[in-house]
C-alpha positions as CSV (number, residue, x, y, z in Angstrom):
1,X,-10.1,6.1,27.6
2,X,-13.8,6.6,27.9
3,X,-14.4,3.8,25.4
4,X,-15.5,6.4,23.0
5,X,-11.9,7.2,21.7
6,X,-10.2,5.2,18.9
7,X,-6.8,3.5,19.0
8,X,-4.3,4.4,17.0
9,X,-4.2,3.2,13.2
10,X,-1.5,0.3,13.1
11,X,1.2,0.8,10.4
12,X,-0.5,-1.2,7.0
13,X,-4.4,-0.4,9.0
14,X,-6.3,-0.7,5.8
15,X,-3.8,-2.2,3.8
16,X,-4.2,-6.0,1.5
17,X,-1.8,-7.3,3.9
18,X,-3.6,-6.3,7.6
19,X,-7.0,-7.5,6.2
20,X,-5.5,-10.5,4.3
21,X,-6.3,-13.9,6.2
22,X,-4.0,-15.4,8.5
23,X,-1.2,-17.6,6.7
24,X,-2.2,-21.1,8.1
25,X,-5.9,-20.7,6.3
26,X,-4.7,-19.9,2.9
27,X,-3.9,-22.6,0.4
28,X,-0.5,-22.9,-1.4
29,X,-2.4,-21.2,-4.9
30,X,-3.9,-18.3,-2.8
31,X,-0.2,-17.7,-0.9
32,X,1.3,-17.2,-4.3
33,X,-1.2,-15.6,-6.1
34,X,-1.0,-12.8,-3.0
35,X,2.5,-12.8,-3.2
36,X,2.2,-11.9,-6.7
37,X,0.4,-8.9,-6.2
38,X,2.1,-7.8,-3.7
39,X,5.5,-7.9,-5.6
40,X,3.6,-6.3,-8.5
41,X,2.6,-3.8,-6.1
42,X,6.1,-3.3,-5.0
43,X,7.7,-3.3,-8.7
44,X,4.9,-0.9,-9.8
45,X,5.7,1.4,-6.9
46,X,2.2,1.6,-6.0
47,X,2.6,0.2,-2.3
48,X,2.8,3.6,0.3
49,X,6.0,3.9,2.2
50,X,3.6,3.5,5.0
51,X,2.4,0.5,4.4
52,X,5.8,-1.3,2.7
53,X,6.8,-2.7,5.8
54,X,3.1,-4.4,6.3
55,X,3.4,-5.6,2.9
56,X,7.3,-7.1,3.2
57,X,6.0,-8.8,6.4
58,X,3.1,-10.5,5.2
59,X,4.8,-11.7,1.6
60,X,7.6,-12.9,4.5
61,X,4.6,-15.1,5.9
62,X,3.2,-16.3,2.8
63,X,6.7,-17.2,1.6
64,X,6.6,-19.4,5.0
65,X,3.4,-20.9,4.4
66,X,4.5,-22.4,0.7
67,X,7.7,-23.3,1.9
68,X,5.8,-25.7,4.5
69,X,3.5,-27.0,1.8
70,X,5.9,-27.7,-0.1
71,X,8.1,-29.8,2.4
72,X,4.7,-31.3,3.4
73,X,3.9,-32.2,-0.2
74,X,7.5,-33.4,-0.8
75,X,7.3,-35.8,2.3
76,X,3.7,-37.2,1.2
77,X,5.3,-38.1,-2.4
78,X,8.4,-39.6,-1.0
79,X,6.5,-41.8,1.5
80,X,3.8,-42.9,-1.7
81,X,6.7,-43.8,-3.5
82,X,8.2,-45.8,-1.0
83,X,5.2,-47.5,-0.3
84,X,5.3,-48.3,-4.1
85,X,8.8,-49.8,-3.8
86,X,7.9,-51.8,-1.0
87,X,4.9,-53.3,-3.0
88,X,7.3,-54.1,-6.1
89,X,7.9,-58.2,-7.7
90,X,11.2,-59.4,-6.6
């Protein structure tokens, strides 16, 4: 390679997915709004064959990401409310 040449396009190159930010910097409203279009993308047919895969593996991802956040939120709540309790007239 002379430095000159390109590399090959990865499968998805160009697609929302490969330029889409990486899953820990999103928050939980931008993971499902993405998700969103991506499923409208995939209902609507308008996702290339080429780039479906790209597309399943990032919605894969973002279904990861608001699955943590919402065990993370879950544990914050119960641990509020149990400080609560513990803070309750006997």
């Amino acid at each position: 390679m002379n430095g000159r040449e390109r590399e090959p396009e990865r499968p998805g190159a160009g697609s929302s997915a490969a330029d889409a930010p990486a899953p820990a910097e999103v928050s939980f409203n931008e993971a499902l709004a993405e998700l969103e279009a991506i499923l409208g993308r995939i209902e609507r047919d308008d996702v290339d064959l080429d780039r479906l895969a790209a597309e399943l593996g990032r919605a894969a991802e973002l279904l990861e990401v608001c699955r943590r956040k919402i065990r993370k939120a879950e544990l914050e709540v119960s641990h509020i409310v149990d400080r609560l309790g513990d803070h309750e007239p006997r």
